[in-house]
C-alpha positions in Angstrom: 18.7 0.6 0.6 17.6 -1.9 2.8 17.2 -0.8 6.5 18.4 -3.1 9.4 15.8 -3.6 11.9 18.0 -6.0 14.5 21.4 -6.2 14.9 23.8 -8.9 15.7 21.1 -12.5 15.0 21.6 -15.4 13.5 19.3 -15.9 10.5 18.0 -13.3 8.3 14.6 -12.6 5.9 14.0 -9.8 3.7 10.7 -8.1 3.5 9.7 -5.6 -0.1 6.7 -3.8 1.2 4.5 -1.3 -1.3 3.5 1.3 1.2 0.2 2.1 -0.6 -0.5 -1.4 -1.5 -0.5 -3.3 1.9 -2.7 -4.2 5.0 -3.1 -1.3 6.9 -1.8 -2.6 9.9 1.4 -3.7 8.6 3.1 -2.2 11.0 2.1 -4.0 14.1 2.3 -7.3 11.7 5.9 -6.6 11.4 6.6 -6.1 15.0 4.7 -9.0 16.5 6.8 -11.0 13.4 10.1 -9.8 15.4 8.4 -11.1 18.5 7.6 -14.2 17.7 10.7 -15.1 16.1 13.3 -13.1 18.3 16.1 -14.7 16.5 15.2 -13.9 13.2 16.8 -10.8 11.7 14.5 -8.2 9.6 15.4 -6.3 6.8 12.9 -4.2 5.3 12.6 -2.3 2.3 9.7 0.2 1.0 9.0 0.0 -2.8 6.7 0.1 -5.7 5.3 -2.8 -6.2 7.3 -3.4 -9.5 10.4 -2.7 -7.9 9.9 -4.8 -5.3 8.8 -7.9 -7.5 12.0 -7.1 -9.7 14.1 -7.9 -6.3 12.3 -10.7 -5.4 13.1 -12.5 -8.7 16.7 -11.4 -8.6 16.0 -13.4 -5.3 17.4 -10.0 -3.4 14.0 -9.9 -1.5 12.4 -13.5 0.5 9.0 -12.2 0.8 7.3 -9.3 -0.7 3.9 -7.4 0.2 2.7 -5.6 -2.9 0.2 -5.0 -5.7 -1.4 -8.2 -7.2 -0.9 -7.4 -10.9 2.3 -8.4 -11.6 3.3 -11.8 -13.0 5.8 -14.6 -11.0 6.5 -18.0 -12.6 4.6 -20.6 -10.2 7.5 -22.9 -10.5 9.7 -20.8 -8.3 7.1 -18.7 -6.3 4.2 -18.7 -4.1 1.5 -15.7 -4.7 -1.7 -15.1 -2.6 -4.3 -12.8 -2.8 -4.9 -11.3 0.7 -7.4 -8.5 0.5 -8.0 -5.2 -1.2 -6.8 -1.7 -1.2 -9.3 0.9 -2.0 -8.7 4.7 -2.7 -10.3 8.3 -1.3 -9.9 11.5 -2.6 -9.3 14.2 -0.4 -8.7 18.5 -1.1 -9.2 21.6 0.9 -12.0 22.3 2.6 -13.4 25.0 0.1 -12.4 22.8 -2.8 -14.5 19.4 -1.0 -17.7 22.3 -1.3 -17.3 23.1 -4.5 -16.5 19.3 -6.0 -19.3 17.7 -3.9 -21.5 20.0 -5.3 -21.0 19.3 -8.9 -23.3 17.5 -11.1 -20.7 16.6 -14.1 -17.3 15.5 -14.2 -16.0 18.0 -16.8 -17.0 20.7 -14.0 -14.1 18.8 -12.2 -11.7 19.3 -14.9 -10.1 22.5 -13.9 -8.5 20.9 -11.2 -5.3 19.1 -11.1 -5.4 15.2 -9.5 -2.4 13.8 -8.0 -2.4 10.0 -8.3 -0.4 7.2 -7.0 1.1 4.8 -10.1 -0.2 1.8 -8.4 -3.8 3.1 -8.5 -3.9 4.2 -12.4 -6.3 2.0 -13.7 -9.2 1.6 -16.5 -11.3 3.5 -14.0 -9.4 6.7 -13.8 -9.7 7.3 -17.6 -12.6 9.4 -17.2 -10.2 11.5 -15.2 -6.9 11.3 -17.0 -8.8 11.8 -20.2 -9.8 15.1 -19.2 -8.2 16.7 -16.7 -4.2 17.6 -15.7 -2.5 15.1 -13.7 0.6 14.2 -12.3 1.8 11.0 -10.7 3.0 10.7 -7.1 4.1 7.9 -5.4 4.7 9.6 -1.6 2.3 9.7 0.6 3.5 12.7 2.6 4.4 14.5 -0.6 0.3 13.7 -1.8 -1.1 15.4 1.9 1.5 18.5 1.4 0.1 19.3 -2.4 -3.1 18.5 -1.4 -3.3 21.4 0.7 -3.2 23.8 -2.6 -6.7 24.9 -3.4 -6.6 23.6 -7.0 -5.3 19.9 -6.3 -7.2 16.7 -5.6 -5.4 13.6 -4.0 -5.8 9.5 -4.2 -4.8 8.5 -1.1 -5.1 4.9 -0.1 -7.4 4.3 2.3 -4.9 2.7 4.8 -3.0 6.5 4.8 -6.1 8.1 5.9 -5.0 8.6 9.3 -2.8 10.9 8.6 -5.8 13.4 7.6 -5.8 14.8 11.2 -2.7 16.2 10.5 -4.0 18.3 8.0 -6.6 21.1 9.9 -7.4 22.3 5.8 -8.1 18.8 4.0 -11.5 17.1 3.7 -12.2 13.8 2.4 -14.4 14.5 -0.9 -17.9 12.1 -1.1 -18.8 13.0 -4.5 -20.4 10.4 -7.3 -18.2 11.6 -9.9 -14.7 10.2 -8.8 -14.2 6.8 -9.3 -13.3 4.6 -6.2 -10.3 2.2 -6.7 -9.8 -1.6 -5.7 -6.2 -3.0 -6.0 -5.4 -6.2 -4.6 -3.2 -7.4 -2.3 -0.9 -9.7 -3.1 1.9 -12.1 -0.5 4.3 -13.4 -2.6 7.5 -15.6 -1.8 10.5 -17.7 -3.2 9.6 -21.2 -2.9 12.8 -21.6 0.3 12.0 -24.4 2.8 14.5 -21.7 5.2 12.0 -19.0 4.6 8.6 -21.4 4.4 8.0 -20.5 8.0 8.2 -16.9 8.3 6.1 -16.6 5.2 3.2 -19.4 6.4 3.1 -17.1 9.5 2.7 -13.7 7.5 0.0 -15.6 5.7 -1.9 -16.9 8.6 -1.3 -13.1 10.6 -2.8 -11.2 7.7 -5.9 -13.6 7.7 -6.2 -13.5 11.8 -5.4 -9.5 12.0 -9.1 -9.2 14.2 -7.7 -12.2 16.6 -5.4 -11.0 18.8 -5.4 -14.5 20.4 -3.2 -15.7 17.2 0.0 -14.0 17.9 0.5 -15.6 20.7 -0.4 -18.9 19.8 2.2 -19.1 16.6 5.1 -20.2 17.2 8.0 -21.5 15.3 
């Protein structure tokens, strides 16, 4: 459902945003969007990346913020690559010990890894071939399982601040598990109503080190 984020404007924009495949200051990007154009209304919604690309070519969504892999017609939409998403795998303390320790990856088959749908990929296969897993797509729900003594998480690495909420969990450095690239992709319906807002997304996402820019782009 999508979530009203002002009340009561003239003009509205509506935002699909992959929570495991975006900047990871998306965010602050969002609130100094509402600042800078104060009479814009915000809608967001929080999706996988399919999802939200299905809405966007039902033309339900204006802008979305999502994995790079799926396909949209160039004739009626705008898609830009703007960065990467990587992967880490976190467990419990004991568990980090015992994995960092081992010297194959069939030693790492009696556990069971809990792993996002956007970050299955060719590189996983060692994993999946092997070893039990199960797919999970919430980031809260992929901290609470991690804290069982016989799971291993992919978190993206823009949800690794929640870790210090989680006293048990350690991130694992271990050879054997495979680190993850996704890209980033900012996609939009070719609108000249919209154009703006989605120039100005383009431009934040590029500038997120200058602070200088958000105050300098206006509509």
């Amino acid at each position: 459902m999508l979530s009203s984020k002002k009340t009561n404007q003239k003009q509205r924009i509506n935002i699909g945003i992959d929570p495991l495949l975006c900047p990871k200051n998306i965010t602050r990007l969002i609130q100094q969007f509402e600042a800078t154009f104060s009479s814009v209304e915000v809608y967001l919604i929080y999706r996988d990346s399919g999802s939200l690309n299905e809405l966007l070519l039902a033309r339900e969504l204006d802008i979305v913020i999502g994995g790079s892999d799926n396909f949209l017609p160039a004739s009626e939409f705008h898609t830009e690559s703007i960065g990467l998403a990587e992967n880490v795998w976190i467990a419990t303390e004991e568990a980090t010990q015992r994995i960092n320790a081992a010297e194959q990856l069939f030693e790492l088959s009696i556990y069971r890894y809990l792993i996002p749908p956007q970050f299955e990929t060719e590189e996983l296969k060692c994993i999946t071939d092997i070893a039990s897993v199960w797919r999970v797509d919430d980031i809260a729900t992929l901290y609470k399982m991690s804290e069982s003594g016989s799971n291993i998480a992919c978190i993206p690495h823009n949800a690794l601040s929640m870790l210090s909420q989680y006293d048990t969990l350690r991130v694992i450095n271990s050879r054997l598990l495979p680190v993850v690239k996704k890209g980033i992709a900012l996609s939009w319906y070719l609108d000249s109503r919209t154009m703006p807002f989605c120039h100005w997304i383009s431009q934040a996402v590029q500038n997120q080190a200058t602070p200088e820019y958000y105050s300098s782009v206006k509509m």
